[in-house]
C-alpha positions in Angstrom: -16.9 15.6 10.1 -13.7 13.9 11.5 -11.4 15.0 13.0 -7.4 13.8 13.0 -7.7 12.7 16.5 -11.2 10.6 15.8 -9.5 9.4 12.5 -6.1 8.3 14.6 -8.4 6.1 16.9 -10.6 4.7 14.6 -7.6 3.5 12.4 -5.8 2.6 16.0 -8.5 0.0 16.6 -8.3 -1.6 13.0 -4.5 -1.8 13.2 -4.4 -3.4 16.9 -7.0 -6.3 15.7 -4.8 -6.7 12.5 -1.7 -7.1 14.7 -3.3 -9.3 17.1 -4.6 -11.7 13.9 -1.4 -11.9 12.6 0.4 -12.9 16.1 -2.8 -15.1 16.9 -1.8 -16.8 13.3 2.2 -16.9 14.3 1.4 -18.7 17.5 -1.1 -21.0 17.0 -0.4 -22.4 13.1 2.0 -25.3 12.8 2.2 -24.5 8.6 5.0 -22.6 7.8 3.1 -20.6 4.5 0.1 -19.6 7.2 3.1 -18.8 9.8 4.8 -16.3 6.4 1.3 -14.6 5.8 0.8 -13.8 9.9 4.4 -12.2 9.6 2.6 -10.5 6.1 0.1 -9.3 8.5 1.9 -7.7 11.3 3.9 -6.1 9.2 1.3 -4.3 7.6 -0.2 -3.5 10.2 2.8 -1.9 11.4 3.0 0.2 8.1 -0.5 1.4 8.7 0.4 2.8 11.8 3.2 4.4 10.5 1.7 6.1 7.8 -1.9 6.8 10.0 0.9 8.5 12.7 2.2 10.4 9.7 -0.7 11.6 8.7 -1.9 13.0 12.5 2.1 15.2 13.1 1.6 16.3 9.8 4.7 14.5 9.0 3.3 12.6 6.0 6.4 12.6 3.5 8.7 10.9 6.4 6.1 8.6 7.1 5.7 7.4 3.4 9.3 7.2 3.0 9.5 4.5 6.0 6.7 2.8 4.6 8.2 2.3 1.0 11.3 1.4 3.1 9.9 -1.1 4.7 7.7 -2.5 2.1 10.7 -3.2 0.4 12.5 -4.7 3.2 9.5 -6.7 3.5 9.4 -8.0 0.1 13.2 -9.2 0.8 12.5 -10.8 4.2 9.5 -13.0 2.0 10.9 -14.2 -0.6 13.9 -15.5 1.2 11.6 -17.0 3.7 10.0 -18.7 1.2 12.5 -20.1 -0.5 14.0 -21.4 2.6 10.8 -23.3 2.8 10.5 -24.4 -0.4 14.1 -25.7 0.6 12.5 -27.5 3.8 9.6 -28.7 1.6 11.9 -30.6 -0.7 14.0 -31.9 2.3 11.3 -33.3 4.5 8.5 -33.2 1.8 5.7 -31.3 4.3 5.1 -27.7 5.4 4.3 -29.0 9.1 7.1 -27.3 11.8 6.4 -30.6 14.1 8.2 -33.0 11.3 10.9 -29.9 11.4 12.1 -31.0 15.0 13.1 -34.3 14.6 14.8 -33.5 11.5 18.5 -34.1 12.7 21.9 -33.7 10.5 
């Protein structure tokens, strides 16, 4: 059987590697829709945690609460980011950030 300080661990690992994947994705991609889906990433990983801390100080109501919070804050944040890049798609007629820096005026 598991325990709530085996289960906090376990889940720790699995949302440290998700973090790190979605950073690894922010810094190395030069696509802005692969750059929007490693934000997608950390920020799930960061409601994981939330909710898996929740769960182990037996504070899980609080902890969903945040998590709906920022799910919808999320959601927000993701749609305006991609219509700003459906913006800059139309403008300079690529998702590449490179062409994005000469782009003057």
């Amino acid at each position: 059987m598991i325990n709530d300080s085996n289960l906090f661990w376990m889940f720790s690992i699995f949302i440290v590697l998700l973090f790190v994947c979605g950073f690894y994705c922010l810094l190395v991609t030069r696509n802005f829709i692969r750059a929007l889906i490693g934000l997608e990433i950390l920020t799930k990983a960061v409601t994981l945690l939330i909710i898996i801390a929740g769960y182990v100080s037996n504070r899980l109501a609080l902890a969903q609460s945040m998590a709906i919070t920022i799910i919808v804050i999320e959601a927000v944040v993701i749609a305006v980011a991609a219509g700003i890049i459906f913006g800059i798609f139309k403008k300079i007629g690529s998702l590449n950030i490179t062409k994005l820096r000469n782009l003057r005026g």
